[in-house]
VMD Tcl script that draws the C-alpha trace (Angstrom):
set ca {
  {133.75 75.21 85.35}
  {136.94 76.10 86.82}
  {137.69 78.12 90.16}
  {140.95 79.31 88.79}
  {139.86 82.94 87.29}
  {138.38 84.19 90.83}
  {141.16 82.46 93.37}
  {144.33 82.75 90.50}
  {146.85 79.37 89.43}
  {146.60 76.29 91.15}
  {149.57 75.98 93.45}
  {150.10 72.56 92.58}
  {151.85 73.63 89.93}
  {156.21 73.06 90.04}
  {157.21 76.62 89.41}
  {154.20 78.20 91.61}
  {154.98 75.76 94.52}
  {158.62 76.58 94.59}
  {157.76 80.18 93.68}
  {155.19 79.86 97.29}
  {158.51 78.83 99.06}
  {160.89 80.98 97.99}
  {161.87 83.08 101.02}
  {164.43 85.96 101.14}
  {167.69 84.17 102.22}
  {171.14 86.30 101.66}
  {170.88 89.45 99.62}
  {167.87 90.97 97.50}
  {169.71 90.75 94.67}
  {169.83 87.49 94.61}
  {166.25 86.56 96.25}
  {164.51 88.74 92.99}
  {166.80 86.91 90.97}
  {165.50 83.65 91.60}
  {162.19 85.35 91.93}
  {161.89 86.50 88.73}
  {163.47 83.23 87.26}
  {160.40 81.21 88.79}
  {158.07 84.16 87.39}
  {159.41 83.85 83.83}
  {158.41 80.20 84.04}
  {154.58 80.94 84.42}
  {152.63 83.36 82.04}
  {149.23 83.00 84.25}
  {150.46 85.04 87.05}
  {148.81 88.42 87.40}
  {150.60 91.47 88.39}
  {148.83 91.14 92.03}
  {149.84 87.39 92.20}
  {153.52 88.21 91.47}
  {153.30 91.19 94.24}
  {151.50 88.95 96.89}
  {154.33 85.91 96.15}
  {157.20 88.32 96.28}
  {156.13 90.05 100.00}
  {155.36 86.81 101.13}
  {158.46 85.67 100.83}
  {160.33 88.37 102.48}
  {161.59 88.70 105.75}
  {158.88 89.99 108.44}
  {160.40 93.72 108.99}
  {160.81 94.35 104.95}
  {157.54 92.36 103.81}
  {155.36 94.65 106.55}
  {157.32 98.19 105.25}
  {156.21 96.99 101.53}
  {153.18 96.39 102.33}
  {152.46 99.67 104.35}
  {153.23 101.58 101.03}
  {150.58 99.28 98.83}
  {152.57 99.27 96.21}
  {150.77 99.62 92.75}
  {152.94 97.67 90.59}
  {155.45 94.68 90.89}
  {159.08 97.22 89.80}
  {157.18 99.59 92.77}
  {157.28 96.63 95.20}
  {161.03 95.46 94.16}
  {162.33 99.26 94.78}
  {160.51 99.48 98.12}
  {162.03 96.16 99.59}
  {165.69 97.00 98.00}
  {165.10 100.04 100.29}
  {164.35 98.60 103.06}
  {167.04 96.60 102.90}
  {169.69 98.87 102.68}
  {167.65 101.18 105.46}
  {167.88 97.85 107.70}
  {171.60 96.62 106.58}
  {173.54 99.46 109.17}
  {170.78 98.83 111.75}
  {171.80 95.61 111.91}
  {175.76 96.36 111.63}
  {174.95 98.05 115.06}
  {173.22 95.85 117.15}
  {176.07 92.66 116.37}
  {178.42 95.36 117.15}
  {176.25 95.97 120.47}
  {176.22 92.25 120.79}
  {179.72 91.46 120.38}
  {180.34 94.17 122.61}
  {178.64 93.12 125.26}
  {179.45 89.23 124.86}
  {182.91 89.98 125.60}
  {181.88 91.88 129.61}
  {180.42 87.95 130.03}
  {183.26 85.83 128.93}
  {183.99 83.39 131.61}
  {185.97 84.86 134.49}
  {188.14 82.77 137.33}
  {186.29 81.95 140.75}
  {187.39 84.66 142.64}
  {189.57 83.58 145.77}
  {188.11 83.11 149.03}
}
mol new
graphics top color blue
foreach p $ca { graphics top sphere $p radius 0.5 }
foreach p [lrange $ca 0 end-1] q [lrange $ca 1 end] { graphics top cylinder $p $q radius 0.2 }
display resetview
C-alpha cells in the first residue's frame, strides 16, 4: 500500500524538491514563472498542493496576507500575492527613503576641537 494518496507526492522527487525550494526572490512575475514551470513538470499535484507550495515560498508579509484570505483556487492565490506586492512595493520605496535619509545625519563627522 502506498501513503501517497492521504499525505500527496513524495518530495523526493526532482521537480517537487526544487518546486519545495523555490522562494520568491526579485519580482512575482518572475517567481510564478518559474513556479508554474516546475508545476507543468508534475501532473500529481493537486490544486491544494500547488497553493500550499506557492505560499510557502513567498516572502513572510505576502505568504501571511494570502493566507488570511484562504484562497479557494491556485489563479485566486496568484492575484492575491501580485497584490500584495504592489500594496508592499511603495511601502518599501518609503522606508529606504527614511533610511537613506537618516544615514546621511550619521555620516562620520570631524572630532570637534577642544
Amino acid at each position: 500500500m502506498l501513503v501517497q494518496p492521504s499525505f500527496g507526492p513524495p518530495i523526493r522527487s526532482q521537480e517537487l524538491g526544487e518546486l519545495a525550494k523555490l522562494r520568491h526572490i526579485g519580482s512575482m512575475a518572475d517567481h510564478q514563472e518559474k513556479f508554474e514551470q516546475l508545476v507543468s513538470q508534475d501532473s500529481t499535484l493537486t490544486q491544494a498542493h500547488k497553493i500550499e507550495f506557492y505560499i510557502s515560498g513567498l516572502g513572510d508579509y505576502i505568504a501571511i496576507e494570502v493566507e488570511l484570505h484562504n484562497p479557494p483556487d491556485f489563479a485566486t492565490t496568484i492575484s492575491i500575492s501580485w497584490l500584495y506586492e504592489h500594496k508592499e512595493q511603495p511601502l518599501c520605496s518609503r522606508l529606504l527613503d527614511v533610511y537613506r535619509s537618516k544615514t546621511s545625519d550619521f555620516s562620520p563627522q570631524p572630532p570637534p576641537d577642544l
